[in-house]
N, C-alpha and C positions, 0 to 999 in steps of 0.2 A: 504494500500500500504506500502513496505520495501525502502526507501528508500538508497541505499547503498553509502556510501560517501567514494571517492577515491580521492586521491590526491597525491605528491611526500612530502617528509617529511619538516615539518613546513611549508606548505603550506596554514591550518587551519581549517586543518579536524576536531578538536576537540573543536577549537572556535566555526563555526559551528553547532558542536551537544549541544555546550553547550547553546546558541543563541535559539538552537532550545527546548530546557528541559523550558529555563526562559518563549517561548512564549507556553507552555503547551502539548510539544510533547514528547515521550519520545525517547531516545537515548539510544543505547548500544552500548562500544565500543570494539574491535575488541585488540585493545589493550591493554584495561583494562582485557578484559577474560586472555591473555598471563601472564598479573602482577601478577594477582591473582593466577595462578598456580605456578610462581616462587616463591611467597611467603610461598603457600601450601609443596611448597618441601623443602625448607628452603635454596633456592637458593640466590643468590644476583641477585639483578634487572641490573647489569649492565650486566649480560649476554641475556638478552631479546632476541637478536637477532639472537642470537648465539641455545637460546632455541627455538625460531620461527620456525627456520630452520631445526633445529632436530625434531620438532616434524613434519613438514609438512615432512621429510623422512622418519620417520619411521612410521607414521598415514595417508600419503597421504595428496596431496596438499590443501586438502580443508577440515583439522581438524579442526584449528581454523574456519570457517564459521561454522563446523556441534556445537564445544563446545557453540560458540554465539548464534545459533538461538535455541538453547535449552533456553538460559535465553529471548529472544525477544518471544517464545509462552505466556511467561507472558501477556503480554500485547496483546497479538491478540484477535479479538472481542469486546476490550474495546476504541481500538482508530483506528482511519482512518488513523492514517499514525505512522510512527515507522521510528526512523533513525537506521540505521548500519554506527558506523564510524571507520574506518580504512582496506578498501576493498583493497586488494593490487593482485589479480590476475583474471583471469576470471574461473579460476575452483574454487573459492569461489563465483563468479558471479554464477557459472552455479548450484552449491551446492543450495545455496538460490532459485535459478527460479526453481530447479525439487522439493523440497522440502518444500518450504513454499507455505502456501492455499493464500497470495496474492500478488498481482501483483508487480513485483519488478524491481526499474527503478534505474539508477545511476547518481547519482550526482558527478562531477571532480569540485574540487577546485585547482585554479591554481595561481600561484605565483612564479615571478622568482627567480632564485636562487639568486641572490644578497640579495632580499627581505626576503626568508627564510634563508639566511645563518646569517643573523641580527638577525631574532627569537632566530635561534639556539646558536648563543654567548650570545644571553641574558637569556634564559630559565634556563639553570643549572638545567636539569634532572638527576638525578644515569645515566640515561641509555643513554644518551648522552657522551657517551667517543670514540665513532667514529668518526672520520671526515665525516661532513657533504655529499661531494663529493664520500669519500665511503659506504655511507649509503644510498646515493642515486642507484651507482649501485648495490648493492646487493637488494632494491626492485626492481630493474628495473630486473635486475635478475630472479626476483618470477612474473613478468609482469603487472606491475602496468601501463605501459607503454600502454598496448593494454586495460587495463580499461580505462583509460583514452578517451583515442582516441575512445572508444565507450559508452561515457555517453551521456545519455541522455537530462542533466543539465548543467550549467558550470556556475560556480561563479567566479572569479575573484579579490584576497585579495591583493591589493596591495596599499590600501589607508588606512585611517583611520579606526580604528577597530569602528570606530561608523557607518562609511560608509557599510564596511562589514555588522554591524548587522539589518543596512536599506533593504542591497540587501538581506541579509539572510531572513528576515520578511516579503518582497515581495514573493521571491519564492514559501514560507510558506502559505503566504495568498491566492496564486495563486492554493497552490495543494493540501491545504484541503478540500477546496468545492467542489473538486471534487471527494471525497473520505468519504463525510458525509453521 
């Protein structure tokens, strides 16, 4: 199974995949494929977004899903489950379900803006030079919105990050076995 992780930004879509890598699953993310190609072009990371956007115009909404599930065939056959994190529209949803051999469900991590707008003062990423509040619309924009609201899953980051990696480890535990 693909499990695609959506969320609005600092929510903890990548706390997360990385919760999910320590308890032996593997994770790609969605937004490290975007890094990797600004790096490739000898862009600065603080345009991410700005490159997102352009590429999903001029390659069609659901580039980034086809460059990622190229690196996630790695791992098919060898594990039962596989995260995708950072799903932000439903024709990257629909990209994965016509084209990966398995079954692919969504996970929404949710956390309020207050909550994430604390990540976001504290993180100090290159590519954090938007305001939160605008960065919120502009995925909401690409429809992270209607991912959401039709996931499968929903986790809940608004407590301790130990709390988080309890709930993260339950889900985990719940939807391998079923997938061995």
């Amino acid at each position: 199974m693909i499990l695609l992780v959506t969320g609005m930004p600092y929510s903890g879509k990548t706390t997360f995949a990385d919760f999910c890598v320590k308890f032996g699953v593997p994770a790609v993310s969605m937004g490290r494929v975007v890094r990797h190609e600004i790096r490739e072009m000898g862009l600065n990371e603080e345009n991410i977004l700005s490159y997102a956007r352009a590429l999903r115009l001029m390659f069609g909404r659901e580039i980034i899903a086809r460059r990622t599930l190229e690196m996630v065939k790695q791992y098919e056959g060898d594990y039962s489950l596989i995260v995708v994190d950072g799903v932000r529209s439903m024709y990257e949803v629909d990209y994965f379900r016509r084209r990966a051999r398995d079954e692919v469900k969504i996970l929404a991590v949710l956390s309020g803006y207050e909550h994430r707008k604390k990540r976001w003062e504290s993180r100090g990423r290159k590519d954090d030079v938007i305001e939160l509040s605008v960065r919120d619309k502009i995925e909401l924009s690409w429809g992270v919105g209607d991912v959401i609201a039709l996931a499968d899953y929903y986790l809940v980051n608004e407590k301790t990050k130990k709390y988080f990696k309890e709930k993260t480890y339950k889900l985990l535990e719940q939807l391998i076995p079923l997938y061995k």
